[in-house]
MARLOMI-401955 format. One record per residue (C-alpha): residue number from 1; residue in three letters; x, y, z. Coordinates in pm, 1 decimal, decimal comma. Example, Ala and Ser with C-alpha at 12.3 -4.5 7.8 and 13.67 -1.06 7.14 Angstrom:
<mitor pos="1" code="ALA" X="1230,0" Y="-450,0" Z="780,0"/>
<mitor pos="2" code="SER" X="1367,0" Y="-106,0" Z="714,0"/>
***
This chain:
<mitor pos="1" code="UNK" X="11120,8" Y="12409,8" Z="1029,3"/>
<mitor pos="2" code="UNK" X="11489,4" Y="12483,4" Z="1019,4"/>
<mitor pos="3" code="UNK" X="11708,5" Y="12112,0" Z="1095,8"/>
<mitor pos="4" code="UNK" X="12016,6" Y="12208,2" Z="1300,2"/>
<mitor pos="5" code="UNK" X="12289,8" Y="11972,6" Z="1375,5"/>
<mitor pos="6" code="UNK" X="12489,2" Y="11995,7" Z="1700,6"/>
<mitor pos="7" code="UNK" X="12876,9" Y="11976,8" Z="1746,9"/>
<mitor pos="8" code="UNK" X="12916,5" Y="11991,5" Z="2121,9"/>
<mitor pos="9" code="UNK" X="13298,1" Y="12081,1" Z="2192,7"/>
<mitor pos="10" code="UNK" X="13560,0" Y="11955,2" Z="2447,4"/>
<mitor pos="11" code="UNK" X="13924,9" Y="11993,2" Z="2411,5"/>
<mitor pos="12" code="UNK" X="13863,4" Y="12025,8" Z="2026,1"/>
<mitor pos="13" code="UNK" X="13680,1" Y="11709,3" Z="1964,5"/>
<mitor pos="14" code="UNK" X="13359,2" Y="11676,8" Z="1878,6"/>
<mitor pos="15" code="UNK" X="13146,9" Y="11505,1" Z="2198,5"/>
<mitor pos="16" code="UNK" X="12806,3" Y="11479,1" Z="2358,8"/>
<mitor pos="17" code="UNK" X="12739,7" Y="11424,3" Z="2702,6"/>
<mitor pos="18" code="UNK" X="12377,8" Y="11321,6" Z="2862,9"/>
<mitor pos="19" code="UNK" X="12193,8" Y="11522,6" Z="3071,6"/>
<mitor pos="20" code="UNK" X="12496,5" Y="11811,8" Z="3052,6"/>
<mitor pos="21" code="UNK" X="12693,1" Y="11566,7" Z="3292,0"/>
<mitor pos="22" code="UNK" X="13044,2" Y="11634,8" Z="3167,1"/>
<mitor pos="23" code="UNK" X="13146,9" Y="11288,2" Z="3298,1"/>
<mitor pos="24" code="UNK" X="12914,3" Y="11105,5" Z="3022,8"/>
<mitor pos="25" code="UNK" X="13117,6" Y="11255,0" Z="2733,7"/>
<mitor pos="26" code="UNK" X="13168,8" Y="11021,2" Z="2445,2"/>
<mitor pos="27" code="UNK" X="13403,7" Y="11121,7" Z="2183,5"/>
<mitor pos="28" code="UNK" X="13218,5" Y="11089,2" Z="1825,4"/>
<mitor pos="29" code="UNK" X="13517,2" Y="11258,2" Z="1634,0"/>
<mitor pos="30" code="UNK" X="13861,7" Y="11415,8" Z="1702,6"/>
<mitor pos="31" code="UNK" X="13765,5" Y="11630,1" Z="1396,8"/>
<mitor pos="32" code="UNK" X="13442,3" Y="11866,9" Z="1383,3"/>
<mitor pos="33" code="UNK" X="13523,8" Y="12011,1" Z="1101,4"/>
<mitor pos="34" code="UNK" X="13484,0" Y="11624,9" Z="905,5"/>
<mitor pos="35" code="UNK" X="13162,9" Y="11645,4" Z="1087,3"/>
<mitor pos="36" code="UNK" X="13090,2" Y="11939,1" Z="967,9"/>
<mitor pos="37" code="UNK" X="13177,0" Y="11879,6" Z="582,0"/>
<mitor pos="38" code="UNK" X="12948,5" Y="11586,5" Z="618,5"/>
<mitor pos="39" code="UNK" X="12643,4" Y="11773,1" Z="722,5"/>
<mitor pos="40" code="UNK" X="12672,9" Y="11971,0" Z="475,9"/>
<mitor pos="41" code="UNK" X="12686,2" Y="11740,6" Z="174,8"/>
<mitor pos="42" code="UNK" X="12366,8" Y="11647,4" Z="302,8"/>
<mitor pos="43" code="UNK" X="12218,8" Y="11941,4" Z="178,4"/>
<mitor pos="44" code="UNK" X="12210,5" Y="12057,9" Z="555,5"/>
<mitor pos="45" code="UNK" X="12271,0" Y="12450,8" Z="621,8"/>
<mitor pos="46" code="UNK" X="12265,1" Y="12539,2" Z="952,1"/>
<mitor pos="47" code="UNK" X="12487,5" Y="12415,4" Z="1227,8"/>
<mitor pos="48" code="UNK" X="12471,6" Y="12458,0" Z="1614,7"/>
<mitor pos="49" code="UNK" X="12804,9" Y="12443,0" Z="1767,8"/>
<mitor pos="50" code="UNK" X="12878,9" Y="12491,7" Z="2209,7"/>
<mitor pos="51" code="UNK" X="13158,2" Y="12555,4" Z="2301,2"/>
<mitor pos="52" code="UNK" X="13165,0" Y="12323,7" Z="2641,4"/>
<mitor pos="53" code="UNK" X="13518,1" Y="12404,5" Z="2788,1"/>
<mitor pos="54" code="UNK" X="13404,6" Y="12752,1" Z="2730,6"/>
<mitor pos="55" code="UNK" X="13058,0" Y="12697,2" Z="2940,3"/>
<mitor pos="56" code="UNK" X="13275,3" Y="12564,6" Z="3213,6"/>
<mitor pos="57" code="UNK" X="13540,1" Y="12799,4" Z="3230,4"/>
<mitor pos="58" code="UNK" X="13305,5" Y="13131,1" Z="3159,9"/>
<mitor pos="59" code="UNK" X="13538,6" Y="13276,7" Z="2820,2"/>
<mitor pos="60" code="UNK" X="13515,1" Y="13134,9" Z="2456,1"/>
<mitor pos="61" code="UNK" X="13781,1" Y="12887,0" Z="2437,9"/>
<mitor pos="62" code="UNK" X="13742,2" Y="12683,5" Z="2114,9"/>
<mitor pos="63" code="UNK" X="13698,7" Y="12981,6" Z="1889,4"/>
<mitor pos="64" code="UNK" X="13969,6" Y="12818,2" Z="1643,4"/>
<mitor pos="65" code="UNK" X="13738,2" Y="12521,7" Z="1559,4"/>
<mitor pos="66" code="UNK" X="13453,5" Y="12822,3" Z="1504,2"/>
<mitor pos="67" code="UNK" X="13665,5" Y="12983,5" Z="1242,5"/>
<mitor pos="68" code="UNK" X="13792,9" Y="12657,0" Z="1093,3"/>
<mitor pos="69" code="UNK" X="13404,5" Y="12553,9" Z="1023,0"/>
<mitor pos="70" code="UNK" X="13277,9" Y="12874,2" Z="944,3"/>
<mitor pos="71" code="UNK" X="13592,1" Y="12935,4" Z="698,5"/>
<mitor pos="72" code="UNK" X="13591,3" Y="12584,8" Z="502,6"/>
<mitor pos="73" code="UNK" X="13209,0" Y="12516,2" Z="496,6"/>
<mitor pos="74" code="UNK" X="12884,5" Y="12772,3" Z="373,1"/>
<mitor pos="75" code="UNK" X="12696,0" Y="12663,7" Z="718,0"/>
<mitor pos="76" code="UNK" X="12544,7" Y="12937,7" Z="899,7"/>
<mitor pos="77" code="UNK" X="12639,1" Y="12866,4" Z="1261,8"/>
<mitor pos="78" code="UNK" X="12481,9" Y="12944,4" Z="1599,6"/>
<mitor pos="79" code="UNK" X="12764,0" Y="12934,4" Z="1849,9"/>
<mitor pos="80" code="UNK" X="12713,1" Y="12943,5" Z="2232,8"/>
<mitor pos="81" code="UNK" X="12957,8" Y="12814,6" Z="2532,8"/>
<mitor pos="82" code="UNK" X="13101,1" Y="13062,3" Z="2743,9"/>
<mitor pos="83" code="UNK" X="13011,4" Y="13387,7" Z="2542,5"/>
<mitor pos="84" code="UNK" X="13010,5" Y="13599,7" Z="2873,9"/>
<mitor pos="85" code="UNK" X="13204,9" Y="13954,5" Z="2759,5"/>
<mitor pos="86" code="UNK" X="13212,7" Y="14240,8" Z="2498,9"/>
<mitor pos="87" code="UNK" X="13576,3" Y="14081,7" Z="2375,9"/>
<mitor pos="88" code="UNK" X="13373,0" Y="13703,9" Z="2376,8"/>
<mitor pos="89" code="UNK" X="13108,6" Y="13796,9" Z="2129,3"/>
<mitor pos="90" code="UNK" X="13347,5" Y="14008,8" Z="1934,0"/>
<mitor pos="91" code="UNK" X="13614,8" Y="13708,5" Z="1861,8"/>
<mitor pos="92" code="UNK" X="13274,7" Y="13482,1" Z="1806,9"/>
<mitor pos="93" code="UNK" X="13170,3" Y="13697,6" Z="1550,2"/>
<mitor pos="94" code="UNK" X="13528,4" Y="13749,3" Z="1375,3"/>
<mitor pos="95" code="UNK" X="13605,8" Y="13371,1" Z="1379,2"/>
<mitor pos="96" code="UNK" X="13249,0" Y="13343,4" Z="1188,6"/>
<mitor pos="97" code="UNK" X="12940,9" Y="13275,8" Z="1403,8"/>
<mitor pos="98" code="UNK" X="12637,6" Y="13415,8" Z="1221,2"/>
<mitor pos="99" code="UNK" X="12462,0" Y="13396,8" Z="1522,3"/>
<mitor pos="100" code="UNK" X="12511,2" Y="13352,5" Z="1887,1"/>
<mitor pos="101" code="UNK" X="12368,5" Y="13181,7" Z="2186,4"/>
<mitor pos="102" code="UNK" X="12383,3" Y="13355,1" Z="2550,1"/>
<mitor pos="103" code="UNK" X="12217,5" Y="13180,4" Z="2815,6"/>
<mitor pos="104" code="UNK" X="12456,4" Y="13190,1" Z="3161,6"/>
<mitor pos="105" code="UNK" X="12495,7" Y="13593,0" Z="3052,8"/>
<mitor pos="106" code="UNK" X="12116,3" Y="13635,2" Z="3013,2"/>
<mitor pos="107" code="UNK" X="12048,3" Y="13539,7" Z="3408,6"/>
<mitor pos="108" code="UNK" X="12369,8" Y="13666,4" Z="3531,6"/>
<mitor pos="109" code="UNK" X="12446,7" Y="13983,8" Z="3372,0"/>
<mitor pos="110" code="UNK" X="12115,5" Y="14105,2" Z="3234,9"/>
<mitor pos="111" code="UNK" X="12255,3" Y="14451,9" Z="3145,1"/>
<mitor pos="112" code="UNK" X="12547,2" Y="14334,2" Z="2866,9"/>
<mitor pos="113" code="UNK" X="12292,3" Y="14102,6" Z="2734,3"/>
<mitor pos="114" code="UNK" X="12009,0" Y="14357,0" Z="2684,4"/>
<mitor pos="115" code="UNK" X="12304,3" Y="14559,7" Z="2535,3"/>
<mitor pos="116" code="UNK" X="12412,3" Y="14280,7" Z="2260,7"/>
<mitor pos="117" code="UNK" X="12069,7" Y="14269,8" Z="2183,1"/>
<mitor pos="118" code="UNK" X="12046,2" Y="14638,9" Z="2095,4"/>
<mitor pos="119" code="UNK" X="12398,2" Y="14688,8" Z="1951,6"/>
<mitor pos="120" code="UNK" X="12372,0" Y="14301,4" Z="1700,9"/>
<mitor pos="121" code="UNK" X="12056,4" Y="14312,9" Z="1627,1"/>
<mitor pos="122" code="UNK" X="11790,2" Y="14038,3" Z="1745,8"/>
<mitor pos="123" code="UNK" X="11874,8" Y="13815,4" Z="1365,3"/>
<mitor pos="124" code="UNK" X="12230,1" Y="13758,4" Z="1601,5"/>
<mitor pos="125" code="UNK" X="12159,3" Y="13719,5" Z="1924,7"/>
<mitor pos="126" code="UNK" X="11957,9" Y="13377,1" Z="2052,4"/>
<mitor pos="127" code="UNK" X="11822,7" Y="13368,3" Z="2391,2"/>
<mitor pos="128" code="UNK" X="11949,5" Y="13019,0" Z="2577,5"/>
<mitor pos="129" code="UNK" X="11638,0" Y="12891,6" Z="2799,2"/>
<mitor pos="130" code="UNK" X="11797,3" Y="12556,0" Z="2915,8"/>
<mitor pos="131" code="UNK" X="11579,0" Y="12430,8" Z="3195,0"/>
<mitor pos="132" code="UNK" X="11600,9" Y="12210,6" Z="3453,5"/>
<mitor pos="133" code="UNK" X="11214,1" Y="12154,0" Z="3685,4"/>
<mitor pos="134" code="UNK" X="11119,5" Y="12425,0" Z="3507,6"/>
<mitor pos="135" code="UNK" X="11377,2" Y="12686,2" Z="3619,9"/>
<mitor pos="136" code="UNK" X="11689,1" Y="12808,6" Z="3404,7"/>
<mitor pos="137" code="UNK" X="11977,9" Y="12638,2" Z="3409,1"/>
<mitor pos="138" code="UNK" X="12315,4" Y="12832,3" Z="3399,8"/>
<mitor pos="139" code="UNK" X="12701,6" Y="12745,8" Z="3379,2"/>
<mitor pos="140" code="UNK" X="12703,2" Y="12464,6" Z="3145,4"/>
<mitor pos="141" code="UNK" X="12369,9" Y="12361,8" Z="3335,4"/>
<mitor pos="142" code="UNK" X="12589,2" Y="12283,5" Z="3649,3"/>
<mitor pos="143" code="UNK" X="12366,8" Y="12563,2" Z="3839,6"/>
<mitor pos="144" code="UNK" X="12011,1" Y="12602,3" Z="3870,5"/>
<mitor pos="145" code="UNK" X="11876,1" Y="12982,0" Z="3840,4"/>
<mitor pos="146" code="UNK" X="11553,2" Y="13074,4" Z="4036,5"/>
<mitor pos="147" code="UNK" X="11413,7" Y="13194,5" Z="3715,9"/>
<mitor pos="148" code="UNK" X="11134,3" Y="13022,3" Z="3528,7"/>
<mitor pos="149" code="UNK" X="11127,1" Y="12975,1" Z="3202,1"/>
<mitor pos="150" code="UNK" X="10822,0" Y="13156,6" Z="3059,1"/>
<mitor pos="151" code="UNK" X="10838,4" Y="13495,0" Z="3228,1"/>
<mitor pos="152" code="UNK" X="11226,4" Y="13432,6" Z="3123,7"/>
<mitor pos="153" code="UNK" X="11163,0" Y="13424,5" Z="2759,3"/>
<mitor pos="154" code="UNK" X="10877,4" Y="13724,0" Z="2790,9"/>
<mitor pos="155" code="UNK" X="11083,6" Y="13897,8" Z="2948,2"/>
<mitor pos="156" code="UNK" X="11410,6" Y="13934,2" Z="2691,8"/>
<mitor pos="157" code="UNK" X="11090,3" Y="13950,8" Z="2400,3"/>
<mitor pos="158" code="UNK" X="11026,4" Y="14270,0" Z="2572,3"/>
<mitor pos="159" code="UNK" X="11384,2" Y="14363,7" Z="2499,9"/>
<mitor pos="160" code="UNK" X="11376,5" Y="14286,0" Z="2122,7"/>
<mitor pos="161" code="UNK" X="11490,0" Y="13873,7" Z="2155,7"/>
<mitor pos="162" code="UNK" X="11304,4" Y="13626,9" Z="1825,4"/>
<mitor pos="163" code="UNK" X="11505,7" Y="13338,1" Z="1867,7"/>
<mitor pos="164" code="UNK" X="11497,2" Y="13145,4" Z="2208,5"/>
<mitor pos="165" code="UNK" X="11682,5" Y="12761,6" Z="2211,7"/>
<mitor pos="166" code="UNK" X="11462,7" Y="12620,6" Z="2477,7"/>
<mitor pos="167" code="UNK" X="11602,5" Y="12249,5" Z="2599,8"/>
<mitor pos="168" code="UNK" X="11505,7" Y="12003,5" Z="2839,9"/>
<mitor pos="169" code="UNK" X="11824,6" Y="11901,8" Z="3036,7"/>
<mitor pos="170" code="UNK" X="11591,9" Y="11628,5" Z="3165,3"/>
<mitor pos="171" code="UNK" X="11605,4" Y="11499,5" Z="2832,6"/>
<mitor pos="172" code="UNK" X="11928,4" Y="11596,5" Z="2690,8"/>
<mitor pos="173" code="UNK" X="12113,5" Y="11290,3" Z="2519,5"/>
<mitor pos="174" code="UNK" X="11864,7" Y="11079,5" Z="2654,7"/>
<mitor pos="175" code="UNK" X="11697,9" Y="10958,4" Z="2316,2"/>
<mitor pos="176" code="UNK" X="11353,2" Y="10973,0" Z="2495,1"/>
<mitor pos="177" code="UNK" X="11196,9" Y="11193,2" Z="2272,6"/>
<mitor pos="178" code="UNK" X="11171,9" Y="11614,0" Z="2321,9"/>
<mitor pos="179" code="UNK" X="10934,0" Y="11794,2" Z="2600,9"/>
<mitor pos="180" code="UNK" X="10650,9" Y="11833,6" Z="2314,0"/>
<mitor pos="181" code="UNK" X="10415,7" Y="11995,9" Z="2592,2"/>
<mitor pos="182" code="UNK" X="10648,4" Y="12210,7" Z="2685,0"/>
<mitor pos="183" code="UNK" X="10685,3" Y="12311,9" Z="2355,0"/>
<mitor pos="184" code="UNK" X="10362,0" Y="12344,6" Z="2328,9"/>
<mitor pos="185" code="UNK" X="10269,4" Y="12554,6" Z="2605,4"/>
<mitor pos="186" code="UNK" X="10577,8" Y="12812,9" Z="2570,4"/>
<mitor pos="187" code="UNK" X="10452,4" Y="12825,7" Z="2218,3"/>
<mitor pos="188" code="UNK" X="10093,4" Y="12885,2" Z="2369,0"/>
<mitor pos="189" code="UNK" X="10203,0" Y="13163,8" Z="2598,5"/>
<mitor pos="190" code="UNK" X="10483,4" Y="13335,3" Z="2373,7"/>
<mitor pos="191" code="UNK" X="10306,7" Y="13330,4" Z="1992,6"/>
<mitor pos="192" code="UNK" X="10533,8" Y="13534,9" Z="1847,0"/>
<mitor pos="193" code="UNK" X="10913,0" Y="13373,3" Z="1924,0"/>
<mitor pos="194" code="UNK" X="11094,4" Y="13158,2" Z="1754,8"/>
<mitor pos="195" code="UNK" X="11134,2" Y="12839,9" Z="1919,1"/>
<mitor pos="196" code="UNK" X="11414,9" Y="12563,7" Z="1858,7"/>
<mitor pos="197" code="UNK" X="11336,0" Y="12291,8" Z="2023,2"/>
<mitor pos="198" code="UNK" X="11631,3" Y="12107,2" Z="2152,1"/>
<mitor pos="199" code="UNK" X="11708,5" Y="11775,5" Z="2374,8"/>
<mitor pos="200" code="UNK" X="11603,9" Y="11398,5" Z="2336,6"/>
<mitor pos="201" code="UNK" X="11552,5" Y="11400,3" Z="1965,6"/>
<mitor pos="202" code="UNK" X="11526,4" Y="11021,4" Z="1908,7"/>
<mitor pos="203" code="UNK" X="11321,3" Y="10928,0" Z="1575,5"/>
<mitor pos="204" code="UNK" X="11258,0" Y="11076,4" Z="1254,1"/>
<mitor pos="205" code="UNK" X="10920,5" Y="11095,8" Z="1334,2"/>
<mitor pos="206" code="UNK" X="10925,4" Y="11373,0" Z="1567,2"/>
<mitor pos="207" code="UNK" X="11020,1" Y="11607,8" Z="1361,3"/>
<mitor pos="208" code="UNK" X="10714,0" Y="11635,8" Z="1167,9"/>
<mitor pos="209" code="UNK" X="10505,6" Y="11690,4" Z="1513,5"/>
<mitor pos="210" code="UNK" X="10765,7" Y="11985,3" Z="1643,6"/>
<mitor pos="211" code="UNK" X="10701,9" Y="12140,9" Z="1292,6"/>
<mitor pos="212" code="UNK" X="10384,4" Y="12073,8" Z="1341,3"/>
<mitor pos="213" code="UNK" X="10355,0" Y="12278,9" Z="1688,3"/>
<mitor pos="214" code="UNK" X="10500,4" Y="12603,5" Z="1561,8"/>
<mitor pos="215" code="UNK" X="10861,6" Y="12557,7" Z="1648,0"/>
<mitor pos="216" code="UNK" X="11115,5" Y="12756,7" Z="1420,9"/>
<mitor pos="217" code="UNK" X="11402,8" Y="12500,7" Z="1407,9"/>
<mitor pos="218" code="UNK" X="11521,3" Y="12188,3" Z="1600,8"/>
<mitor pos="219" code="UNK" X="11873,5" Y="12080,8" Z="1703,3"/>
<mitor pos="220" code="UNK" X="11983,7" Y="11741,0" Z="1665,9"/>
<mitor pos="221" code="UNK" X="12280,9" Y="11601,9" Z="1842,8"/>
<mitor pos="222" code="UNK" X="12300,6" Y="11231,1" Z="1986,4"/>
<mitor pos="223" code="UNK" X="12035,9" Y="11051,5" Z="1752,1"/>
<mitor pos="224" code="UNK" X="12259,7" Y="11184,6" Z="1432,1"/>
<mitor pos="225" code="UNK" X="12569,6" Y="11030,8" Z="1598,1"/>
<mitor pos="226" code="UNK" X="12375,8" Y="10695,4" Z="1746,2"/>
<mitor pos="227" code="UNK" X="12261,8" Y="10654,9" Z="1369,7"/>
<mitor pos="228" code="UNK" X="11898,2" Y="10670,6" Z="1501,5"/>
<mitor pos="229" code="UNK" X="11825,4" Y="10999,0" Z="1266,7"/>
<mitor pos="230" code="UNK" X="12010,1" Y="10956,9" Z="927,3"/>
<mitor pos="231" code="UNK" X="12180,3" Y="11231,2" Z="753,9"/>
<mitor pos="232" code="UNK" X="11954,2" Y="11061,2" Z="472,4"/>
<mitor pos="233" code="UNK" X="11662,8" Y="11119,6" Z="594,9"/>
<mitor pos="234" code="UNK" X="11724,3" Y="11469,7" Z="697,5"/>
<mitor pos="235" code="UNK" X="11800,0" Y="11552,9" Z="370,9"/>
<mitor pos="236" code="UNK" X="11484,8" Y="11397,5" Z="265,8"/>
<mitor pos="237" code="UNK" X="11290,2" Y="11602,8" Z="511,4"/>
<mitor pos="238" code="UNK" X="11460,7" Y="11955,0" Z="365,9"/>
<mitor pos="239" code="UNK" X="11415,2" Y="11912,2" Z="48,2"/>
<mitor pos="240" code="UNK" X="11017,9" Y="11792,4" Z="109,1"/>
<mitor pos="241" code="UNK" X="10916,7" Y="12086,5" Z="341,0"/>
***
């Protein structure tokens, strides 16, 4: 199982908020990119990074911080936040993402997603399944879609999609632990996807069980920053699996 870090994004600095409430953000560094240079010395090579101003204001807005990562570290970095036009995933891809994230674009404009799909191949393009009682969430999860989740994913697997980033908003920055039977019962339903389970990574010791259910990679945000996950031990748990 793949170990992602998150870098959530707000006028440049590196936040996280809880629940996606934008008026919880706590600043964890003015500079991403020292975050960044730090996961990697750990050994870690993947990195998730949203774009939250961009989620908000429907364009890519901190695509300089993208190419300043992607240009001074090796990470291989999923970016998502406001990816919503043909010009949005092109200047994503240019500043460096290896992969990107479309969730908002998925429910809302079906057609350019199915078309990114086609035209980047389904190694580049990660289907967003942020969920709120079960239903998608949209718009930096201020909006609630009347789609549900499963027939969601099944849906865009029909279309080509691998990689789906399912998270609990419920559980987002929470530190309450991750929606295992969730997990579990998307993985039931949809063998064949890749799953990266994100929201309410607390302890080390959950990462063994997601691994354990089938899930391709998990993203950890707030229990890296609250020192509850160490970058220690995540090194640890690469180099041992």
């Amino acid at each position: 199982m793949r170990i992602i870090p998150a870098i959530d994004i707000i006028d440049g600095k590196c936040v996280r908020l809880s629940k996606g409430d934008y008026d919880t953000k706590k600043i964890y560094n003015e500079n991403p990119l020292e975050v960044a240079k730090e996961f990697e010395a750990y050994g870690i090579q993947y990195l998730h990074l949203v774009d939250l101003d961009g989620a908000k204001s429907s364009r890519i807005v901190n695509y300089k911080v993208l190419e300043q990562i992607a240009s001074k570290t090796s990470l291989k970095i999923d970016f998502g936040g406001g990816i919503k036009t043909d010009e949005d995933i092109r200047i994503a891809f240019e500043s460096g993402a290896k992969q990107i994230t479309g969730g908002s674009i998925a429910v809302k404009n079906p057609e350019i997603f199915k078309k990114w799909i086609a035209q980047y191949g389904s190694d580049a393009i990660i289907l967003g399944a942020d969920t709120n009682n079960e239903k998608i969430a949209i718009s930096g999860w201020l909006e609630e879609s009347t789609e549900a989740l499963i027939p969601f994913i099944q849906k865009y697997q029909s279309k080509g999609i691998e990689y789906v980033i399912c998270t609990d908003i419920s559980k987002d920055g929470m530190l309450q632990g991750p929606s295992f039977d969730w997990y579990e019962k998307i993985l039931k339903q949809i063998p064949n996807i890749k799953l990266i389970a994100s929201g309410g990574i607390s302890t080390y010791d959950e990462l063994p069980k997601l691994a354990e259910l089938g899930c391709e990679g998990t993203i950890i945000g707030k229990a890296i920053y609250e020192n509850r996950i160490s970058l220690k031990q995540l090194e640890n748990y690469i180099l041992n699996n």
